[in-house]
LUMLOBA-454874 format. One record per residue (C-alpha): residue in one letter; x, y, z. Coordinates in steps of 0.2 Angstrom, whole numbers, padded with zeros to 4 digits, always signed. Example, Ala and Ser with C-alpha at 12.3 -4.5 7.8 and 13.67 -1.06 7.14 Angstrom:
BEGIN
A+0062-0022+0039
S+0068-0005+0036
This chain:
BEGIN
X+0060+0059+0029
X+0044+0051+0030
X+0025+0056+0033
X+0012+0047+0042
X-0005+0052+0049
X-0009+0050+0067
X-0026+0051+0076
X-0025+0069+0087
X-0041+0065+0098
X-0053+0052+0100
X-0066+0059+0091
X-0086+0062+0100
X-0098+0056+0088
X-0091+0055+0070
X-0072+0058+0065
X-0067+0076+0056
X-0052+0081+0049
X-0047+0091+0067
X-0046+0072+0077
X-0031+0070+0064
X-0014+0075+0062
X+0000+0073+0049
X+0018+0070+0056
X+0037+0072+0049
X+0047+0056+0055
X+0063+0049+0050
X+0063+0034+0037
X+0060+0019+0049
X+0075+0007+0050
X+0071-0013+0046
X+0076-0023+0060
X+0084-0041+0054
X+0071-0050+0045
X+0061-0034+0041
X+0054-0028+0025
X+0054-0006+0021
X+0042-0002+0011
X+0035+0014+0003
X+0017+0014+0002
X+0009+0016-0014
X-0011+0017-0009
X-0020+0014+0005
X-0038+0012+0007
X-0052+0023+0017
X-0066+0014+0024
X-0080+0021+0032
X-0076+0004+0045
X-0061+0015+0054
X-0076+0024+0065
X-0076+0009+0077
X-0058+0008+0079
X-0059+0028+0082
X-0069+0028+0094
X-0059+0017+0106
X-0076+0005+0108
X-0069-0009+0097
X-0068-0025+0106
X-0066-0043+0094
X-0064-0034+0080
X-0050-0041+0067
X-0038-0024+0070
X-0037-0015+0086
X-0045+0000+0092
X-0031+0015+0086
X-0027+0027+0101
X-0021+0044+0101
X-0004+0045+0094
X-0006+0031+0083
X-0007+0027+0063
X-0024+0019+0057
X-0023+0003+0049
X-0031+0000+0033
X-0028-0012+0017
X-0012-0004+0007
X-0003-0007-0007
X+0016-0002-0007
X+0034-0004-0015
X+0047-0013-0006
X+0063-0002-0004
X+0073-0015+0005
X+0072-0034+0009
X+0080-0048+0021
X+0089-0060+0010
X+0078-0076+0008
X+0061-0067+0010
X+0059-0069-0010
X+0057-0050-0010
X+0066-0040-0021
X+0068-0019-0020
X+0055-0013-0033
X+0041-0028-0029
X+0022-0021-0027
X+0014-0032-0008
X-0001-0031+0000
X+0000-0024+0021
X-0010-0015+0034
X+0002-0002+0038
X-0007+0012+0029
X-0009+0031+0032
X+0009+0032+0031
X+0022+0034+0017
X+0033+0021+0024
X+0031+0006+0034
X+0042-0007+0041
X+0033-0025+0042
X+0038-0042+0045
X+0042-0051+0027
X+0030-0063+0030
X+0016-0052+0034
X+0019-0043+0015
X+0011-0052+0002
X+0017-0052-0014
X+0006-0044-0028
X+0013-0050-0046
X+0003-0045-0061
X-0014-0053-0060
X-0022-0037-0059
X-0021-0025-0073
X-0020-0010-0059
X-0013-0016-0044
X-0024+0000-0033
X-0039-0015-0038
X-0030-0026-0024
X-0040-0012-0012
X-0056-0016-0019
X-0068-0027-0008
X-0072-0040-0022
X-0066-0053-0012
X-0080-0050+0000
X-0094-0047-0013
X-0088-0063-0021
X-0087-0075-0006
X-0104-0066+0001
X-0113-0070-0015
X-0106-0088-0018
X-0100-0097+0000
X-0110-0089+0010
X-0126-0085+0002
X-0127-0098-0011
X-0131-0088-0026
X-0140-0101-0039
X-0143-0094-0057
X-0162-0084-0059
X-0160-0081-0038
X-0165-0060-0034
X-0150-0052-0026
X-0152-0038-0013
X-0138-0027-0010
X-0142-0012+0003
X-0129+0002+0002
X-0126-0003-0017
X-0114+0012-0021
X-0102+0008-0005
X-0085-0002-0007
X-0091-0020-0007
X-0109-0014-0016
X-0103-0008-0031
X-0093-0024-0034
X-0106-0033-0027
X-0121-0029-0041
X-0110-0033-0056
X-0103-0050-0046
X-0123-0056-0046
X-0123-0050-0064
X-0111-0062-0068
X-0113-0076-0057
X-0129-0078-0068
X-0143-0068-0055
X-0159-0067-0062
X-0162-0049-0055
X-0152-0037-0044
X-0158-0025-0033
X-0151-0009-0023
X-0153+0002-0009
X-0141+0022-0011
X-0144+0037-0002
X-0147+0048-0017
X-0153+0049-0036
X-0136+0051-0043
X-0129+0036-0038
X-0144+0027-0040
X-0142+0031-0059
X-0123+0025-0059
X-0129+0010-0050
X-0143+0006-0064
X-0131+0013-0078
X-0112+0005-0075
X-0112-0009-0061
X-0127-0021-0064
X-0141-0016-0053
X-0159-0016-0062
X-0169-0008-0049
X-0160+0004-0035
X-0170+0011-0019
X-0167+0026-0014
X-0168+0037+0004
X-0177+0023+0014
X-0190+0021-0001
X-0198+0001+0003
X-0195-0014-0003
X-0210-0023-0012
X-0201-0038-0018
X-0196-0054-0014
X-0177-0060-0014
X-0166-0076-0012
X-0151-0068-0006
X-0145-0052+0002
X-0129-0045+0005
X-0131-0033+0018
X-0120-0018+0022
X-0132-0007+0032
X-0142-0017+0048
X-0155-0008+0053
X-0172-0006+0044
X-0162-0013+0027
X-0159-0029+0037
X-0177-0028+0043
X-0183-0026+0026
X-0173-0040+0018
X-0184-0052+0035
X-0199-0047+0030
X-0198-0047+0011
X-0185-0064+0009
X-0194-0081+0001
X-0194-0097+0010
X-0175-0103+0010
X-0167-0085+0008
X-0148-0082+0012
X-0146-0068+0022
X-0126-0061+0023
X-0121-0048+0038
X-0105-0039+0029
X-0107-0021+0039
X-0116-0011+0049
X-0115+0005+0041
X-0132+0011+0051
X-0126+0011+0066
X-0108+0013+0062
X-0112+0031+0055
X-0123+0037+0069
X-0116+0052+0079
X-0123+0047+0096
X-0119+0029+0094
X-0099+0022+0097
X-0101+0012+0082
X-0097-0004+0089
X-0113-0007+0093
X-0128-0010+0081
X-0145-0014+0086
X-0161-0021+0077
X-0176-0029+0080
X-0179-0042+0069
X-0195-0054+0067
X-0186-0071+0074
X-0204-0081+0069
X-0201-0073+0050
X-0184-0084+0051
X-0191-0098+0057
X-0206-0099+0049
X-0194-0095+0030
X-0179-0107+0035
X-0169-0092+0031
X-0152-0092+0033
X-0143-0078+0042
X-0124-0078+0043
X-0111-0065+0048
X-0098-0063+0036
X-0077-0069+0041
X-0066-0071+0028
X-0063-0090+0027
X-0045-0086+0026
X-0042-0099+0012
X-0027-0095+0001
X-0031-0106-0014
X-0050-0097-0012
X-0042-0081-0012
X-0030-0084-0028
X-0043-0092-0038
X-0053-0074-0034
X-0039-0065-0038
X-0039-0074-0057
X-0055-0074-0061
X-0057-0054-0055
X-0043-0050-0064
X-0048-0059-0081
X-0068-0051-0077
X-0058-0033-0077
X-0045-0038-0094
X-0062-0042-0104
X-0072-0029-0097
X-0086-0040-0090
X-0084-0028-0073
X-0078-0013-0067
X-0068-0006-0050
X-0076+0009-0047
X-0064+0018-0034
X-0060+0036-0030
X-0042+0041-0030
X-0038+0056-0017
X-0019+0064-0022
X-0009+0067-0006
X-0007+0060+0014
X-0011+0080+0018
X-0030+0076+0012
X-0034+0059+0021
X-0041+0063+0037
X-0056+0074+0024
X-0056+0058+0013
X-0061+0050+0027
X-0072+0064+0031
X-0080+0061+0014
X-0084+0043+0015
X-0093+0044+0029
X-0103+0056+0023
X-0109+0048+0008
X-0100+0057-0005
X-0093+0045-0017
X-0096+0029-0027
X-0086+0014-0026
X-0070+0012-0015
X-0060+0026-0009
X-0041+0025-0010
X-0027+0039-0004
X-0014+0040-0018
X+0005+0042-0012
X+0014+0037-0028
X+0025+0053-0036
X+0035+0050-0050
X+0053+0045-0043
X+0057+0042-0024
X+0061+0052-0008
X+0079+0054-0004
X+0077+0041+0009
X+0069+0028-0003
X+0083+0031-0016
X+0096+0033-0002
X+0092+0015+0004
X+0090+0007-0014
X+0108+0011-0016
X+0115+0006-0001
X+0119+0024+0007
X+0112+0036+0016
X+0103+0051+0012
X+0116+0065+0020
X+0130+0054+0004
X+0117+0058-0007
X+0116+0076-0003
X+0136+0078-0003
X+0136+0070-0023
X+0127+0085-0026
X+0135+0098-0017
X+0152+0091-0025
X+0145+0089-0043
X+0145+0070-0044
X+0127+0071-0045
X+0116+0083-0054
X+0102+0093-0045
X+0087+0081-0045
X+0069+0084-0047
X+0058+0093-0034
X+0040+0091-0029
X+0028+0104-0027
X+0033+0106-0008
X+0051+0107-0013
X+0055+0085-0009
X+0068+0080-0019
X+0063+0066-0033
X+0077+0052-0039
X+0074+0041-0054
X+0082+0025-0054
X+0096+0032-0067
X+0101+0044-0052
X+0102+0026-0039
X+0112+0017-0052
X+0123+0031-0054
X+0125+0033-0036
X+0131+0015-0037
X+0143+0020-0048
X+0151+0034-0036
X+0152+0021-0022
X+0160+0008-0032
X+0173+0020-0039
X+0176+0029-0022
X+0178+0009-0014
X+0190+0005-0028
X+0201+0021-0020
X+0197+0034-0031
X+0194+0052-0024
X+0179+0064-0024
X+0189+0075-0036
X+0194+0058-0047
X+0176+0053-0051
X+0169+0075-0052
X+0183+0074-0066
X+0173+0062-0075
X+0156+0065-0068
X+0151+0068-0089
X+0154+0050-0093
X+0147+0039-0075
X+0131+0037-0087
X+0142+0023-0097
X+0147+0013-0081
X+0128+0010-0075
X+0119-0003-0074
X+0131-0015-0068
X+0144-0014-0078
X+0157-0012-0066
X+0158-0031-0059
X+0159-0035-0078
X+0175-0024-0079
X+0184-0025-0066
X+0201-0018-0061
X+0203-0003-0072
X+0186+0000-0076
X+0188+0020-0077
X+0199+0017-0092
X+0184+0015-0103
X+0178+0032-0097
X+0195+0045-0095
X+0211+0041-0091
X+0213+0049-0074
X+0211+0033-0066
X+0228+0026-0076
X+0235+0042-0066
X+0227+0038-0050
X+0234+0022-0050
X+0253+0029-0056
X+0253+0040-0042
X+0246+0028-0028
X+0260+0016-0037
X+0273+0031-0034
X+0267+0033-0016
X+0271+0016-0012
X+0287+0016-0020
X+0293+0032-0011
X+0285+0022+0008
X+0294+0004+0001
X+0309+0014+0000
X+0308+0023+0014
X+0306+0008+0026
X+0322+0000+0017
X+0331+0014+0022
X+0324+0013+0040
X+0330-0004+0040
X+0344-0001+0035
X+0350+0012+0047
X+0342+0004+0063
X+0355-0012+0059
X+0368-0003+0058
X+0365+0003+0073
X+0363-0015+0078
X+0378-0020+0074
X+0388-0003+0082
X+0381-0010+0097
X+0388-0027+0097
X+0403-0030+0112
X+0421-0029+0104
């Protein structure tokens, strides 16, 4: 069985945990050219309030109804894979099928991870968008002042130690509270953070802004001739109760920006690949030499989503917020289809001993390592090559030595090597067709005779 969350009720002003539920469903079945997959992590972003509120119109991913999962960035396992797709059982991809434990994708719409990463959670992060705001959109020069309103957020805590980096001369950020202001100053490369609303009295070359609002007016009236100006989110109006969230208004002085020349861009992912991979290097070689961090929050358990979410939009934590599903060893359904089998054969190897009693969870879930999938191997070879439940339990002790493979290296004959009830197996299917050979001969033989005491005279 599987788990996903599903939103309950659209939600009047902000989302709680009661607009969410979380549902029991069967293991989704791939269709042909359909990839399984167990999610690992997904990612909570305080974004989800627009596609809540059923106001979402434009936007990259749809509005989600009542009834439905939420989408969000997530990092899973795949389970099973069409042949061709270049996925194999056990590879870490990248999809939008989150707030679930499983999900069942298209093979193309799974990106493959690989290693570049020393933690592959950090594939959640918003780096990507920090790094193309600072250097394709905004322009980021060495010695330029660097302005990043909610500085502690997702792409913010990325964002300050990106500018560090890239070579900014001074970095600036706007937080809600002390705390994070100090962890701002102390850990991801901000010199000078603003807290509660407090003013901005300098002037800077490029802004990456997260909030709208009065930031965004702020960053108008305070930018130098020529400043950059990138619109990532709109966390102002976004997290206001009495407004849908897929709206954000500000007023902002238009003769200020024509006056500066300054630049003001929304932010789209350019959707380059080679952009995106050459980022993927260069963040993963920052993170190996310690040159950054990923500062991320990870919340054990799909029961404590829907208050994770609850969490990030109000404020609670620094950096990226991810829902952790991992456990060590899979479901049943997960190790089911890894063998090739389903999970009611899986429960039967128990009951009759071929299997020993596996691992359980807190909530009483069984857990299989991949020892118990290659033994279940095993039993299926063994019971295809026309042994009997009560011919492999006779040498249940000894299935250990046939793992991995090594029955298509042996062959006919295999259970030799373990105990020698195959060789008495095969004698006795050997008899059987002896006793049935003869049999039909005599069969034969007594239905031409009649034949023949039929014949005229």
């Amino acid at each position: 069985m599987s788990r996903e969350v599903r939103l309950a009720a659209v939600p009047e002003g902000l989302p709680r945990p009661e607009h969410f539920e979380v549902v029991t469903t069967p293991v989704p079945t791939p269709a042909a050219g359909e990839v399984l997959v167990r999610n690992r992590f997904f990612q909570v972003s305080a974004r989800l309030r627009t596609l809540l509120s059923g106001a979402a119109e434009g936007t990259p991913l749809p509005s989600v109804r009542p009834g439905e999962s939420p989408p969000s960035a997530t990092v899973g396992e795949v389970v099973t894979a069409p042949q061709g797709s270049g996925l194999r059982p056990g590879d870490l991809v990248f999809h939008w099928l989150g707030w679930r434990e499983h999900a069942v994708l298209p093979a193309e719409a799974c990106v493959p991870l690989g290693d570049a990463l020393p933690d592959p959670v950090a594939h959640l992060g918003s780096g990507w968008t920090a790094y193309t705001a600072l250097t394709r959109y905004g322009g980021l020069v060495p010695g330029d002042t660097v302005l990043v309103t909610a500085g502690a957020g997702g792409v913010g805590s990325l964002a300050g130690q990106i500018a560090r980096e890239l070579g900014a001369g001074r970095v600036i950020g706007t937080t809600g509270s002390p705390e994070k202001a100090d962890r701002m100053i102390a850990d991801l490369g901000y010199d000078i953070v603003l807290v509660g609303g407090a003013p901005l009295t300098e002037e800077v070359d490029v802004v990456v802004d997260n909030v709208g609002g009065d930031h965004l007016r702020a960053a108008v009236a305070h930018a130098r001739p020529g400043a950059r100006i990138v619109l990532v989110g709109t966390l102002a109006a976004q997290l206001a109760p009495h407004l849908s969230g897929a709206v954000a208004p500000v007023e902002l002085d238009a003769f200020q920006l024509v006056l500066k020349g300054i630049t003001l861009r929304g932010f789209s992912d350019p959707g380059d690949p080679s952009a995106k991979a050459e980022w993927t290097e260069r963040f993963g070689t920052w993170l190996r030499d310690g040159a950054i961090t990923f500062p991320h929050v990870r919340v054990p358990g799909i029961d404590h989503a829907a208050e994770a979410l609850h969490d990030v939009i109000g404020g609670k934590h620094v950096g990226t917020v991810v829902v952790e599903l991992q456990e060590d060893g899979m479901r049943i359904g997960d190790a089911a289809a890894a063998a090739g089998t389903t999970p009611r054969a899986l429960r039967f190897y128990e009951q009759r001993g071929l299997l020993p009693p596996p691992r359980r969870t807190r909530t009483g879930q069984r857990l299989y390592g991949e020892q118990e999938v290659a033994r279940v191997r095993v039993i299926r070879e063994l019971l295809a090559h026309g042994l009997t439940v009560e011919d492999v339990a006779a040498c249940a002790d000894r299935l250990h030595l046939l793992e991995d493979d090594v029955l298509p290296r042996y062959g006919e004959g295999v259970c030799t090597r373990t105990s020698g009830v195959v060789d008495r197996r095969i004698a006795a299917l050997d008899a059987e067709i002896g006793r049935l050979t003869a049999l039909r001969d005599r069969l034969d033989a007594v239905r031409g005779s009649r034949a023949r005491a039929a014949e005229p005279l």
